[in-house]
C-alpha positions as CSV (number, residue, x, y, z in Angstrom):
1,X,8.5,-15.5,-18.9
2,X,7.8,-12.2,-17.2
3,X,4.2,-12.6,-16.2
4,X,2.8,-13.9,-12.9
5,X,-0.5,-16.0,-11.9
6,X,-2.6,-13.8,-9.4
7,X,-5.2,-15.1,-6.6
8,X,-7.7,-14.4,-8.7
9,X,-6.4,-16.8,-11.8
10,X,-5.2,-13.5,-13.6
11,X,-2.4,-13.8,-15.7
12,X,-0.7,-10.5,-14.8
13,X,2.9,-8.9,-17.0
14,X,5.4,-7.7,-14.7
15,X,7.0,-5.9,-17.4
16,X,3.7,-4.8,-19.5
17,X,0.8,-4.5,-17.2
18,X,-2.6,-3.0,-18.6
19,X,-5.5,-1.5,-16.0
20,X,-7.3,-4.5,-17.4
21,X,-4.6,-6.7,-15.2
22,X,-5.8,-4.8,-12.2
23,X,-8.2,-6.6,-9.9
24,X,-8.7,-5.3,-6.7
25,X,-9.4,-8.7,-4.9
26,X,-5.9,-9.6,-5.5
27,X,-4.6,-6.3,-4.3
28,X,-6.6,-7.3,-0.9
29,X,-5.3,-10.5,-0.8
30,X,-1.5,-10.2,-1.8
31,X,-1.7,-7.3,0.6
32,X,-2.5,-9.0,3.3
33,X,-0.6,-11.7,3.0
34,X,2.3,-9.4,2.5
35,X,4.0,-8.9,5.6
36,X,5.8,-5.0,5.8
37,X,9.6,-4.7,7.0
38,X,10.4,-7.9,4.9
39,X,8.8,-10.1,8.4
40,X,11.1,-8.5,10.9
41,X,8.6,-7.2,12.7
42,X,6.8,-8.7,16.5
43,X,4.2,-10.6,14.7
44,X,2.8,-10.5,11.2
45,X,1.6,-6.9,10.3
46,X,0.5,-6.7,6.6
47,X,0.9,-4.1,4.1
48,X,-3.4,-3.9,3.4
49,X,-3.3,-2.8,7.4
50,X,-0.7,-0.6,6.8
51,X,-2.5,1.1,3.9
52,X,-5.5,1.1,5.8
53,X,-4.3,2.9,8.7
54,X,-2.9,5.4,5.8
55,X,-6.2,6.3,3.8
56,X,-7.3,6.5,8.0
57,X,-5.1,9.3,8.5
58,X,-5.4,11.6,5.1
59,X,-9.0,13.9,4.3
60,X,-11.6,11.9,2.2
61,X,-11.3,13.1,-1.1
62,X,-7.2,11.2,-1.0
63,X,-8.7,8.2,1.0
64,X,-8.6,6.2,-2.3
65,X,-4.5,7.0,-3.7
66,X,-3.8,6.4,-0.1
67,X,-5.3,3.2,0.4
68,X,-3.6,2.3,-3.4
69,X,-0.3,4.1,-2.6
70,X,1.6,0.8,-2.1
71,X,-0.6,-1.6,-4.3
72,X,2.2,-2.2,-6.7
73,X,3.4,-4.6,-3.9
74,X,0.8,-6.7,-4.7
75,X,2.2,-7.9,-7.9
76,X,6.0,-7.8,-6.9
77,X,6.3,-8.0,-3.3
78,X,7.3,-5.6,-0.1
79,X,11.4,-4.6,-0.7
80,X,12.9,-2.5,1.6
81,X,13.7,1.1,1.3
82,X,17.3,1.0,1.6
83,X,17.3,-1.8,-1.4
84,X,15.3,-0.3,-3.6
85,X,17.1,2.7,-4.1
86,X,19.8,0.8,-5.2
87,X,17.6,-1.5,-8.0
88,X,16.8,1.2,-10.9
89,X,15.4,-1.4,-12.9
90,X,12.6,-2.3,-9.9
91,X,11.9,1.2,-9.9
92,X,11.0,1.5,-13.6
93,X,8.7,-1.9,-13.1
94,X,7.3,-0.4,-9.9
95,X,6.4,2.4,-12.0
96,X,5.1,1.0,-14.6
97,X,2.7,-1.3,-12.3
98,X,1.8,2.0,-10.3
99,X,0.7,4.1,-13.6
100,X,-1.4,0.9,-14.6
101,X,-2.9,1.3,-10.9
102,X,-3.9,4.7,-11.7
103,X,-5.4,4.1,-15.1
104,X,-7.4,1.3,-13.6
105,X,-8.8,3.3,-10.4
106,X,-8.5,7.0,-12.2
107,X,-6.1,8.5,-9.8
108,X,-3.2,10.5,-10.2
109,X,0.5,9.0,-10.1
110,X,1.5,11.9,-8.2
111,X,0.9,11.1,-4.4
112,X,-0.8,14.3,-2.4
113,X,1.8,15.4,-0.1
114,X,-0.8,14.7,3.1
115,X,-0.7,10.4,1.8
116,X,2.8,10.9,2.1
117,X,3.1,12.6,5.3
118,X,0.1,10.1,6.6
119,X,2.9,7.3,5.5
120,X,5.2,8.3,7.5
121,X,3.0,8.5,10.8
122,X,2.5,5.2,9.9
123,X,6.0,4.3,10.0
124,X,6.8,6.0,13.2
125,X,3.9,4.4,14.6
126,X,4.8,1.1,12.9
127,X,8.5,1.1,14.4
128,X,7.0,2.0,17.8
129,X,4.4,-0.7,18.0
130,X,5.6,-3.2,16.0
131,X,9.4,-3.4,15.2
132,X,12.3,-5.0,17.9
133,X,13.7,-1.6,20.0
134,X,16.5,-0.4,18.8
135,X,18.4,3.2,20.1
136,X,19.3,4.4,15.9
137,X,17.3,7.0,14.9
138,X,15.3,6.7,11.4
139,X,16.7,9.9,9.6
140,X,13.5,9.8,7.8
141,X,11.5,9.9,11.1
142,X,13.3,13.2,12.4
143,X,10.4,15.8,13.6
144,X,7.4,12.7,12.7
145,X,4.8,12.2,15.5
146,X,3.6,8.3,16.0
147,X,-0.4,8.4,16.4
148,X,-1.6,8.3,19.3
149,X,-3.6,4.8,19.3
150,X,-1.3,1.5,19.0
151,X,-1.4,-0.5,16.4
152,X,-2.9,-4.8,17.1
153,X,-1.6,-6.8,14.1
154,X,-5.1,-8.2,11.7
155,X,-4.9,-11.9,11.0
156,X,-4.4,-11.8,7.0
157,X,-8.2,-13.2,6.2
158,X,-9.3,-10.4,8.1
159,X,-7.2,-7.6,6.2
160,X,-8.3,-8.6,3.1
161,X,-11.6,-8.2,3.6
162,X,-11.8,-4.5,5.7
163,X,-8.8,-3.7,2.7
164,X,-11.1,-4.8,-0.2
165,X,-14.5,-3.6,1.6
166,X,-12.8,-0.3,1.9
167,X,-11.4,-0.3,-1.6
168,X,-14.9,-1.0,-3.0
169,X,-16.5,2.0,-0.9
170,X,-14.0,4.6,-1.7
171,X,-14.3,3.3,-5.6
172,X,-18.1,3.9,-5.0
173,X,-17.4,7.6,-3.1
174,X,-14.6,8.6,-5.8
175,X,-17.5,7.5,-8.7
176,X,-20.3,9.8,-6.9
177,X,-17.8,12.6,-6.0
178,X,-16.7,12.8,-9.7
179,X,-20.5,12.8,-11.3
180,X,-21.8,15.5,-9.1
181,X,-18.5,17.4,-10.0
């Protein structure tokens, strides 16, 4: 077996997935169910918030890849950096979930360099506001500014719904912006 039951009944291939298998209501709610740092954080902090502080922090028109940029997690979880890059098999499903992302939302698999640069303020931020202190430095936070406003964990119930409410308004914006193009 190599398929999973979504939230929304969907029966959803790990190692075949289609656009078709991509339904943004369980993107909001495996998202915000999904806690980031694997739970080792001060209280429960959810990918969907994280991603919605991304898409906050990037120019309109990359709102919508940055808001998707870590919706593969939806279908097989949160794993940690330092693990991942040891797993090339994850990375070829991750992958291959990620370009059936972009098919179903018409995005580019290539993330704009200011969704990744907004994802790392996010992290700084994140490891400020939200992780145990610690004095080791994050060699991939060398020279990255935290924002400026803190970040107040969203119960999950709420985080699904400003995730899929903004998911369905950028959809709507990316739609417009394309027909007038």
């Amino acid at each position: 077996m190599t398929w999973i039951i979504t939230q929304s009944g969907q029966q959803f291939d790990l190692l075949r997935p289609t656009a078709a298998m991509i339904k943004p209501v369980d993107i909001a709610h495996a998202l915000s169910r999904l806690c980031r740092f694997n739970g080792h954080t001060r209280a429960h902090y959810s990918v969907a918030q994280h991603s919605l502080i991304v898409a906050s922090l990037v120019p309109a028109e990359h709102q919508l890849v940055a808001l998707l940029h870590d919706a593969t997690e939806a279908y097989i979880g949160d794993m940690t950096r330092p693990l991942k890059a040891v797993l090339p098999e994850y990375q070829v499903v991750e992958n291959n979930i990620w370009l059936a992302v972009c098919t179903r939302f018409s995005i580019l698999p290539d993330l704009p360099a200011c969704v990744k640069q907004a994802d790392m303020v996010a992290l700084a931020t994140e490891r400020r506001d939200l992780m145990p202190y610690h004095l080791e430095e994050w060699e991939c936070l060398r020279g990255v500014q935290p924002m400026t406003d803190v970040i107040v964990p969203l119960p999950a119930d709420y985080a699904s719904m400003a995730f899929f409410t903004q998911l369905m308004n950028l959809m709507q914006s990316d739609h417009r912006r394309r027909l007038s193009a």
